[in-house]
C-alpha positions in Angstrom: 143.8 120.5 136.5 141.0 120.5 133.8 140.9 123.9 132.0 137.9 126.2 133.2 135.3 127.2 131.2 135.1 131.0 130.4 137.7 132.6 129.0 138.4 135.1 131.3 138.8 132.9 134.0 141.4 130.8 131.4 143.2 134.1 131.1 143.5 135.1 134.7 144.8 131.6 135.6 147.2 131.5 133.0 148.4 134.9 134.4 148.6 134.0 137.8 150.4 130.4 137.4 152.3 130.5 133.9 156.2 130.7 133.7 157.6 134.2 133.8 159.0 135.2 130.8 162.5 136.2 133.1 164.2 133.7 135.1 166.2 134.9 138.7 169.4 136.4 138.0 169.3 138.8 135.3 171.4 142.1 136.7 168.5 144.7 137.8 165.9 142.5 136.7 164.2 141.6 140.5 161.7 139.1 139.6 159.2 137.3 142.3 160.5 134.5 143.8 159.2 130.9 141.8 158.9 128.6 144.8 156.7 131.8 146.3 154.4 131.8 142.8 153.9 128.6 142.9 152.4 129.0 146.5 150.1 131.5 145.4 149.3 129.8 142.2 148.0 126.7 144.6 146.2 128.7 147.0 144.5 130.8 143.7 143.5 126.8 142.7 139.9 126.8 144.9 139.0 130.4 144.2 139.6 130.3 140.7 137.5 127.1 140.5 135.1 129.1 142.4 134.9 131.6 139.8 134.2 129.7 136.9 131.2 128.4 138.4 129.9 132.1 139.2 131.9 134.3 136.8 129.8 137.5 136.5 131.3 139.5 138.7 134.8 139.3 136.8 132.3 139.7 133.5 130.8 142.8 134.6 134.2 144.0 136.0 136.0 143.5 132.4 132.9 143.8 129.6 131.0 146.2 131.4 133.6 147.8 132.9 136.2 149.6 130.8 136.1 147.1 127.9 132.5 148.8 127.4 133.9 152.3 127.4 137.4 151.6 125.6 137.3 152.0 121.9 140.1 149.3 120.9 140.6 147.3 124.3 144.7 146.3 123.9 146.0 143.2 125.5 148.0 144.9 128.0 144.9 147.2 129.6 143.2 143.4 130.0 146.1 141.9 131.8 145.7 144.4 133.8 142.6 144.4 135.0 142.5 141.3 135.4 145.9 141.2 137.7 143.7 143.5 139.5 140.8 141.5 139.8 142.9 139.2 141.3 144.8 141.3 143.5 141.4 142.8 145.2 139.3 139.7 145.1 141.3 136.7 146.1 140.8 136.6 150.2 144.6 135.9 150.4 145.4 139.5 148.5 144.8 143.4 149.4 145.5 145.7 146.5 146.9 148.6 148.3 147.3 151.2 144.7 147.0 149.9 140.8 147.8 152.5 138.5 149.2 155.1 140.6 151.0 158.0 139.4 154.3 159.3 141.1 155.3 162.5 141.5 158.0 164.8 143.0 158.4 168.4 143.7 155.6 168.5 140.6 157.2 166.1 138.2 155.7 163.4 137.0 158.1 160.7 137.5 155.6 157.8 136.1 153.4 154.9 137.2 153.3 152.2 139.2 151.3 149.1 137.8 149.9 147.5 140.9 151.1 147.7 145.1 149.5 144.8 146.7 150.0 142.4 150.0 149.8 138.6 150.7 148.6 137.1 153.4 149.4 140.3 155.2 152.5 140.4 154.0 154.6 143.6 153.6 154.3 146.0 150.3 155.2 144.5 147.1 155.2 146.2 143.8 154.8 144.9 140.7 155.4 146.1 137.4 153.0 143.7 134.6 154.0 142.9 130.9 152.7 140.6 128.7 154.3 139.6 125.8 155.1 137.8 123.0 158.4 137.9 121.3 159.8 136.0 117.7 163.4 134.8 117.5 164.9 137.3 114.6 168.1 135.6 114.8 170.0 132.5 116.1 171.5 133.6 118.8 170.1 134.7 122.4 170.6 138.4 122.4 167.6 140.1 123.4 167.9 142.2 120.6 167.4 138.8 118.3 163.5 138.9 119.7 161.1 141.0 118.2 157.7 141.3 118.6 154.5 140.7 116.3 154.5 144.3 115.8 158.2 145.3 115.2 157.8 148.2 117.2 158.1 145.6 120.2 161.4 144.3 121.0 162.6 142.4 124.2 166.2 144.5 124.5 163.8 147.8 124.8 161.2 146.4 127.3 164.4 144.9 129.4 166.3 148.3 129.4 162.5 149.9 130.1 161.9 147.4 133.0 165.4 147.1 135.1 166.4 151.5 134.1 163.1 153.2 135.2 160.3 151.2 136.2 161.8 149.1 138.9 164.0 151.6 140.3 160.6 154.1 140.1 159.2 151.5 142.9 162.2 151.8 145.4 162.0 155.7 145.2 160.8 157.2 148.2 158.2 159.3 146.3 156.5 155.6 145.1 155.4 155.1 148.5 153.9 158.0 149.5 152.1 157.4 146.1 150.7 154.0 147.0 149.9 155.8 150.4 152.6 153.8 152.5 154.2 157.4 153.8 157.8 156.0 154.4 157.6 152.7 154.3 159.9 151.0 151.6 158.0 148.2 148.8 159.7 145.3 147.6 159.6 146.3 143.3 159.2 143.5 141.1 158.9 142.9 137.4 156.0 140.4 136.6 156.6 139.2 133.4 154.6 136.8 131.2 154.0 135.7 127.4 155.1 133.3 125.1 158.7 132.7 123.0 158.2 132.0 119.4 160.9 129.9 117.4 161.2 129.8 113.3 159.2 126.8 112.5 162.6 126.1 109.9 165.0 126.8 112.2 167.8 124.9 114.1 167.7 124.7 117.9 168.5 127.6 119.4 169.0 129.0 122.1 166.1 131.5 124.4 167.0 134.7 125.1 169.5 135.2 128.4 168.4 135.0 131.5 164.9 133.7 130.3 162.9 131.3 132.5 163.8 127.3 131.0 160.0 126.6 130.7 158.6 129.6 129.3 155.8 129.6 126.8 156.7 129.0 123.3 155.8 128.4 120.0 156.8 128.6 116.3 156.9 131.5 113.8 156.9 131.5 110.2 156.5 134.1 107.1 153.5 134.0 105.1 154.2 132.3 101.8 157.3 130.4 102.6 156.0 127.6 104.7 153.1 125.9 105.7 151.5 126.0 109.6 152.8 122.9 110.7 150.2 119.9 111.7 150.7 117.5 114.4 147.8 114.9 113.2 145.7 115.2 110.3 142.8 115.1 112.9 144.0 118.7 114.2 141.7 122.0 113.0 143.0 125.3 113.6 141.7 128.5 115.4 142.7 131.8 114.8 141.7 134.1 118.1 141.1 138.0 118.4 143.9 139.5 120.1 142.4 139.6 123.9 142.2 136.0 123.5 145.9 135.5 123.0 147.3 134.8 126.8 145.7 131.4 127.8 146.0 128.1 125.4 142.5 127.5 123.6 139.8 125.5 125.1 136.6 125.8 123.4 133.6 123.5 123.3 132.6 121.7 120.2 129.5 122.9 119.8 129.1 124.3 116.3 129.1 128.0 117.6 132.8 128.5 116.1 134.3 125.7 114.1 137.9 125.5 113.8 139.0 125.6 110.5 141.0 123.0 108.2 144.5 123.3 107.2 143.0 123.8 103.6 140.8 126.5 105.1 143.5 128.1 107.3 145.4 128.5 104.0 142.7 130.7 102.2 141.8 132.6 105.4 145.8 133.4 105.8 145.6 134.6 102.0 142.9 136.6 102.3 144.3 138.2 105.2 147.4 139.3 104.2 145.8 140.7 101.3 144.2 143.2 103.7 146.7 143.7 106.1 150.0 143.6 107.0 149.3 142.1 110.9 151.0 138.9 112.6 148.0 136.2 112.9 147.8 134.3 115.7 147.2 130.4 114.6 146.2 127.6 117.3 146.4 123.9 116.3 143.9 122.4 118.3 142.5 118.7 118.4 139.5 117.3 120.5 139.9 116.0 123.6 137.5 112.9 125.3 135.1 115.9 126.8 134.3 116.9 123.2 136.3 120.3 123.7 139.2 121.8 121.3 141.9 122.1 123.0 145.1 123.6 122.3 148.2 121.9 121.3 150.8 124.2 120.1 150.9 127.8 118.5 152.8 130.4 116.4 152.3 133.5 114.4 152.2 133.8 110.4 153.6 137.2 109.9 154.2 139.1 106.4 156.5 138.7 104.4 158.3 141.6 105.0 158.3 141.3 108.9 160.1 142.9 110.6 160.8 145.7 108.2 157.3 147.1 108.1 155.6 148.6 110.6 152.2 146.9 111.6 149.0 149.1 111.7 147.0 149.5 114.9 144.9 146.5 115.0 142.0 145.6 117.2 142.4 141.9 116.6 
């Protein structure tokens, strides 16, 4: 399938038919079932198609929406909505609760992401993440992955995911929260992003119980290598943070050239002169419709990752 169009649209099908992060099989890690994503991924195929040829509705619910009201949109709050969108648009789904706090005997006990049904279905919750995780070490404890931001870290989101968040979906109290009464959900992580390798180091293995064909990419620190280049016909783009889930597809239109290697260089200088945050770099090269499109990725991170802490960001 050609990529669509708008961005958004990229972004919501990469989050409904991209690996999981997770494979089956990691103790108290309950993760949907792939042969049933892949079903939903197809039958998401006509509507999605749909949508790029009339996407204001999913622009008005994301730009106009909370993006316009939020000072510093993160990536996480536009996964989510756009789950959402999904979840209460598609005719296949019903969104039952998204967001929905849980609470017992006046304790807050947390949130559940999303409760939805397919195809009138039963319950199913699901518990989102999105991220993106470097390879600290050569080994495949989850501790070894570490996040842009070193306050991220795959061990602690694991721990997060299988000691409260899942469990939180199987308490009784979660139901009568969604507005089931009784009736028990089936509670689900739904895990996504992208696995980034050193671009100097050996093959290693990805962390445990991660899917086989998970999203990845390379990593390097800023002043010891070079972004690689596949062909010396490949440019480079270098996307705000909400444009981080789907691979880049952008026409060639002049509107946002994609820079050289020579000019990635100075623009990588001059940012970590300013900052100390991880860059996202995309080698693209065009393709016969005259569009950039994405052929691999990593992150340039400082020097000093991951001992310092990185700043809030809005890229």
């Amino acid at each position: 399938m050609e990529p669509f169009q708008h961005q958004a649209v990229r972004d919501l099908a990469w989050l409904i038919a991209s690996p999981p992060l997770m494979a089956a099989g990691v103790s108290g890690l309950a993760v949907p079932d792939r042969t049933w994503l892949s079903r939903i991924a197809r039958d998401a195929e006509p509507w999605l198609a749909d949508l790029d040829n009339q996407p204001e509705e999913l622009q008005r619910v994301l730009y106009d929406g909370w993006m316009g009201y939020e000072g510093t949109p993160r990536l996480g709050h536009y996964a989510e909505h756009l789950l959402e969108f999904w979840l209460s648009h598609h005719p296949g789904m019903r969104l039952i609760a998204a967001r929905r706090a849980v609470r017992r005997e006046g304790r807050d006990l947390g949130d559940l992401d999303v409760v939805f049904s397919y195809r009138y279905g039963p319950p199913i919750h699901w518990e989102l993440a999105v991220k993106f995780f470097l390879r600290a070490r050569d080994d495949a404890a989850w501790d070894a992955w570490i996040g842009p931001n070193p306050r991220d870290r795959l061990d602690r989101k694991l721990e997060r995911v299988i000691g409260h968040q899942l469990p939180l979906g199987r308490h009784s109290a979660a139901s009568a929260a969604a507005g089931l009464g009784s009736a028990p959900m089936t509670s689900e992580a739904f895990l996504k992003g992208w696995l980034f390798h050193p671009v100097d180091g050996p093959v290693a293995p990805s962390p445990a119980g991660a899917s086989p064909d998970h999203g990845r990419g390379w990593w390097l620190h800023h002043g010891a290598h070079e972004p690689p280049q596949a062909a010396r016909s490949s440019r480079y783009l270098l996307p705000d943070r909400l444009e981080w889930l789907a691979p880049q597809h952008r026409p060639d239109d002049g509107s946002l050239p994609p820079l050289s290697h020579r000019q990635l260089l100075k623009r990588l200088e001059r940012s970590f002169d300013r900052h100390m945050a991880a860059v996202l770099v995309c080698e693209v090269q065009r393709d016969e419709h005259g569009w950039w499109r994405e052929v691999d990725r990593g992150f340039v991170v400082h020097p000093r990752w991951p001992e310092i802490i990185e700043a809030p960001s809005g890229r």
